[in-house]
N, C-alpha and C positions, 0 to 999 in steps of 0.2 A: 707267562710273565705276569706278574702281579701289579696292578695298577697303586700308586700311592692314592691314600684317597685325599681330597681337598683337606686343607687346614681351614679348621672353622673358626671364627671369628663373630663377636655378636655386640647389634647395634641397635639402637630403635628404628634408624631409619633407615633407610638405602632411598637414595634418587639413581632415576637412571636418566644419562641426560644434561648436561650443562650450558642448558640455554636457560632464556631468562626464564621462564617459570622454573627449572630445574634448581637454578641459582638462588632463586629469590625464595624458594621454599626453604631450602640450603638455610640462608641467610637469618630468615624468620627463626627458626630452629635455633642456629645457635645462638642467638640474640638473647630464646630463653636457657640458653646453655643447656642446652639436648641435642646429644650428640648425632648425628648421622655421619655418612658418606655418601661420598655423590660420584657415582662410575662415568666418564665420557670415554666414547671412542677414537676421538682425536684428539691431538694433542693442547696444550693450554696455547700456543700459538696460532691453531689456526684457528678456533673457535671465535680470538680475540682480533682476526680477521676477515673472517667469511661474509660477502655481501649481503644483508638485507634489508627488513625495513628501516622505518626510522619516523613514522610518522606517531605520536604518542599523545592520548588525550590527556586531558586537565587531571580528571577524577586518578586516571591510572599514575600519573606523577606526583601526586598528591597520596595516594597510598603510599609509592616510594620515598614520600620525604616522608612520611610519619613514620615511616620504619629504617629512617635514616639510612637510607640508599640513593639521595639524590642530591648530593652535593657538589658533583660535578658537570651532572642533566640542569644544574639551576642554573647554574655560574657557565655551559658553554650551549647549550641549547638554543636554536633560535625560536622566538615565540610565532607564530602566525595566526592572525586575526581576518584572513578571508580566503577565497577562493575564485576563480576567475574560470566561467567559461569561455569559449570560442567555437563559435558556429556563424553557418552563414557571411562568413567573411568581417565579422565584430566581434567586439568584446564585452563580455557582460560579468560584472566584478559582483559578486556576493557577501559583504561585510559581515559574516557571524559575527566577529566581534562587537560592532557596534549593533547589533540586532540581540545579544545575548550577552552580551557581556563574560562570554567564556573563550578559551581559545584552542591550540594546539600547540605541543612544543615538536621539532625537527631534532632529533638527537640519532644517529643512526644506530645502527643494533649492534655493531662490534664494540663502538666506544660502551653501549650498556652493558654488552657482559664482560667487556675488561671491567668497568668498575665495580661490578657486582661477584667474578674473580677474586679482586682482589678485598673488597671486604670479607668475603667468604673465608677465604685463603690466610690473608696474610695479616689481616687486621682479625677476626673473629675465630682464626684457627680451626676452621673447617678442614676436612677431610675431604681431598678431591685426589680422584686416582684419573689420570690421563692416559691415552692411547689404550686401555685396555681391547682383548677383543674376546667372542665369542660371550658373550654374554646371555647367560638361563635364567630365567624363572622358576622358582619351582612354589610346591605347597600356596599357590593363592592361595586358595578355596577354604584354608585352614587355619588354626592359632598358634602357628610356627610359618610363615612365609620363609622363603629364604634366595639370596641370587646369587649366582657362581659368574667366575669372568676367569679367563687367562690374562697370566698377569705379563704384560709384556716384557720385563726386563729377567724375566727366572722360564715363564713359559708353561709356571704352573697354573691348576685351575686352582682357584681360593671361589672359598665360600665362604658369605654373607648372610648367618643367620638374624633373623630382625622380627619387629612387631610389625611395621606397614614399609612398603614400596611404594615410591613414589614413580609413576613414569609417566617423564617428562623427555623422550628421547623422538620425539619429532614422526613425521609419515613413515618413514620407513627401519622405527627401531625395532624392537622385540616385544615394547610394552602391546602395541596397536594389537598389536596379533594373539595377543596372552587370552584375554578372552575368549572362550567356547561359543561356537557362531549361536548355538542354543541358548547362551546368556545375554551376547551382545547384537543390537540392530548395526550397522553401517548403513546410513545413510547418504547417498551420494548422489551427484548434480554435475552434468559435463556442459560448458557452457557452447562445445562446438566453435571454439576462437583461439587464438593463439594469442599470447605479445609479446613480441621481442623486446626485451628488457636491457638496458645501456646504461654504461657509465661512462658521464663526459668529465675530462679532465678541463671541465671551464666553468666558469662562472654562472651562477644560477642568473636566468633572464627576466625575470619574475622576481618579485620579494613575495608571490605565493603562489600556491599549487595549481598550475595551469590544466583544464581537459578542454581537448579537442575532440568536436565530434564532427567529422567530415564522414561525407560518402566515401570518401579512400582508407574508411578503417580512423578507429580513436586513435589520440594522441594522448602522451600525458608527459607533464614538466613537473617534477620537485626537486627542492634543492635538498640535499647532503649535507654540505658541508659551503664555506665560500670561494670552496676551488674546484667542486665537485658537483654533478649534477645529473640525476638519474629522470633517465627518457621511457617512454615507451610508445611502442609502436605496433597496433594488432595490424596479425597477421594468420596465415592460416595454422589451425595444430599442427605442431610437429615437424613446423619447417625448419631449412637447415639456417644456422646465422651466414653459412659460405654465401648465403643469395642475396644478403645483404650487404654490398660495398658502402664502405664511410659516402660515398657521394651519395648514394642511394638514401641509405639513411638519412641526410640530411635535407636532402631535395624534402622529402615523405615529410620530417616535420616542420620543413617552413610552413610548406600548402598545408598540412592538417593542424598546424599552430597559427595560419594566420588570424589575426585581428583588426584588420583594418589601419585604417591613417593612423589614429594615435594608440597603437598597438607598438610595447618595445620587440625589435629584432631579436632573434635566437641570439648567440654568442657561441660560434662553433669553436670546436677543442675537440682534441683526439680521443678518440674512444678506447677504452679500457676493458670495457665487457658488452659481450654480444651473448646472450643466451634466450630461448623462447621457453616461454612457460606455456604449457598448455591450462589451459583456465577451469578448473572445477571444484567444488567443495563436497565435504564429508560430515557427516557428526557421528563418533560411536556414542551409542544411548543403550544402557548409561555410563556415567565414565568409571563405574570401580566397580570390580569382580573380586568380591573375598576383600583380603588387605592391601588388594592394586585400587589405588588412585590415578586415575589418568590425567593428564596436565599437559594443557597447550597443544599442539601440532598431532601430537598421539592418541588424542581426546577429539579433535576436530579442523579441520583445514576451511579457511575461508579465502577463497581468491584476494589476491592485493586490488580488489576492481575498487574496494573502500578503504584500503590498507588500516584493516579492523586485527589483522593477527596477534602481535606482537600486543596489543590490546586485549584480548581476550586469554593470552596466556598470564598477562602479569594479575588478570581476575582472577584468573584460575588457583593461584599462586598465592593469592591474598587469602584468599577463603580459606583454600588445603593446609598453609601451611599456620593461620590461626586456631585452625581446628584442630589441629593434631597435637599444636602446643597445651590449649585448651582439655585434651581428651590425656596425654600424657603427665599434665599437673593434677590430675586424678576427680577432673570434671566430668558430667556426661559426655555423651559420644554424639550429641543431637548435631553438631557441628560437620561429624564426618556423615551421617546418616541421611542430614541434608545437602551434604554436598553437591552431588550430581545435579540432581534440579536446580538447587540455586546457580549454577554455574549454564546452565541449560538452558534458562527461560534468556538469560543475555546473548547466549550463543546463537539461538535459534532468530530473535529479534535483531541479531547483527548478518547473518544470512539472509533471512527477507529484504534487506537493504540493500546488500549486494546485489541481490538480481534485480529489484528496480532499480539502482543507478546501473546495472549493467546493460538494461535496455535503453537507458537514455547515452549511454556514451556510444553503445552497439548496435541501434535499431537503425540507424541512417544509411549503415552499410550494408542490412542484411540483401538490398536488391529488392526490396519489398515496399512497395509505397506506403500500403497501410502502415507499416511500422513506421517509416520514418514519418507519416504524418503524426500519430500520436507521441514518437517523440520528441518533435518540436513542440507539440500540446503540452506535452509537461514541462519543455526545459520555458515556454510563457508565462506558464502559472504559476512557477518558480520566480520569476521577477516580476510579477503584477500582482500578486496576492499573497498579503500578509501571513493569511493561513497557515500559506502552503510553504510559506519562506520559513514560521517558525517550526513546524513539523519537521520541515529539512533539516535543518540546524540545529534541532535535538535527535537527530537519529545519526548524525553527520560527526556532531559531537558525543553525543553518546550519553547525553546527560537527563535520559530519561529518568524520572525520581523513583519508579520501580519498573521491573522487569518480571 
């Protein structure tokens, strides 16, 4: 029996991937009316549902509003200007804002790639194919790339001939792996800790981001939304959420949220999601093999211990999808040829931060005095010394003037 072969199709771009870096390249693209498509494997509903971050810096919403994607992140965002430890039975507030004068906005990641969907989509007439599966790569390495998918509603394979692929399809898409291990490093880091990750149907207790760091394991409080509010709770890798009952849970973060006398109470509500993230990061180096560009989650994973992700992909994002505008209006290629590195030296300085704040939120419980002594030592120097407060607060917010 004779196979039909794919029906070809040709485009400049192919993304693989509709999350925000996948989107926001999307976006940039046809902004300069260059055309791409963008393949996800689920459908436009659940995408514009799935829980994640939402924590988003100044710089990175400030690129969004110049590329007029943030008109919704301005108008329903909440702003936050500090952070609040808790150790030892008090509370110790950290004002970045009034120490820097810079902030964070709270905007979760569904509401961002609904809006960034629907520019794409519906406003700039982008090309987004939904639920597709089986998705190939083929010809990286060469000046014909091209990607095949099964199309879900016929069940044929189509193919996507193109000048560059963009993959933006998260840990565990196709792009990650496209690479020849002889081209790409994987760099990776297992922190040996779990958090069980919650979504409370209540009210944020805090107007900002709470860490506990108890000997019973970190805590952490951000708000969502003003009905919503995501906990977490380490615990060991790979445990089950069954061992965690609603009382459990909340006993765990009274005692690891307390603050003392003028410390506000939790505000409990029923939980929604129970799931443990086992804690490690990645970097492949470098992010593009041939005419693969990697972006976001497919290019690098940084544990939420800084919630830097979602931050790092919309960089990703700004650069790739400038350069390629850039390089397809018949400029040099210096854009795409720097890519990796520039996108690299931020990546790597937001990793280093990770693991020092992961030993100040994780050293108290590793059972080890030494560690907990030194990280009381840091979380002092932190509120006694100018220094060390402004060095925080730029690595915290992100607003180092180079990388």
């Amino acid at each position: 029996m004779t196979t039909k072969p794919p029906s070809p199709h040709r485009t400049p771009v192919v993304i693989v991937g509709a999350g925000p870096a996948g989107l926001t390249v999307g976006n940039i693209l046809r902004a300069a009316s260059v055309d791409c498509v963008v393949l996800e494997t689920e459908s436009r509903a659940s995408i514009e549902q799935r829980p994640r971050a939402g924590v988003i810096e100044e710089w990175a919403v400030q690129g969004l509003r110049q590329r007029g994607l943030a008109e919704n992140l301005l108008a329903r965002a909440q702003r936050h200007t500090a952070c609040e430890f808790r150790f030892g039975g008090e509370q110790y507030r950290f004002s970045y804002g009034d120490l820097t004068g810079r902030h964070h906005w709270v905007y979760p990641q569904p509401l961002l790639v609904t809006d960034l969907v629907r520019e794409y989509v519906d406003v700039r007439g982008g090309d987004a194919r939904f639920s597709v599966r089986d998705v190939e790569l083929h010809e990286l390495n060469t000046g014909y790339p091209s990607v095949s998918y099964v199309c879900p509603e016929t069940g044929e394979r189509r193919l996507l001939s193109c000048d560059f692929v963009v993959g933006a399809d998260g840990a565990r898409g196709v792009s990650r792996a496209a690479p020849p291990p002889e081209h790409a490093r994987i760099a990776r880091h297992d922190y040996g800790i779990g958090w069980l990750a919650l979504l409370a149907e209540a009210p944020p207790s805090s107007d900002c981001v709470l860490f506990g760091v108890h000997p019973n394991g970190f805590a952490g409080h951000m708000a969502r939304s003003p009905e919503v509010t995501r906990y977490y709770l380490q615990c060991p890798p790979g445990d089950d959420p069954e061992n965690w009952s609603d009382d459990r849970v909340w006993s765990e973060l009274h005692e690891r949220l307390a603050g003392g006398s003028g410390a506000t109470a939790l505000t409990e509500g029923p939980l929604i999601e129970k799931r443990v993230l086992d804690m490690h990061d990645y970097v492949v180096e470098p992010m593009t093999y041939g005419r693969l560009f990697l972006a976001g989650d497919a290019a690098h994973l940084v544990a939420p211990i800084a919630a830097k992700g979602m931050n790092l992909a919309l960089h990703d994002a700004f650069l790739l999808g400038d350069a390629l505008v850039a390089y397809l209006d018949g400029e040099d290629g210096s854009g795409l040829d720097g890519y990796s590195e520039a996108c690299l030296r931020r990546v790597w300085d937001y990793q280093e931060f990770s693991q020092w704040l992961s030993e100040v939120y994780h050293g108290t419980a590793a059972g080890d005095p030494f560690r907990a002594g030194t990280t009381f030592a840091r979380l002092r120097r932190l509120f006694t010394s100018p220094t060390a407060a402004a060095a925080f607060a730029e690595q915290y917010l992100g607003t180092a003037e180079h990388y």
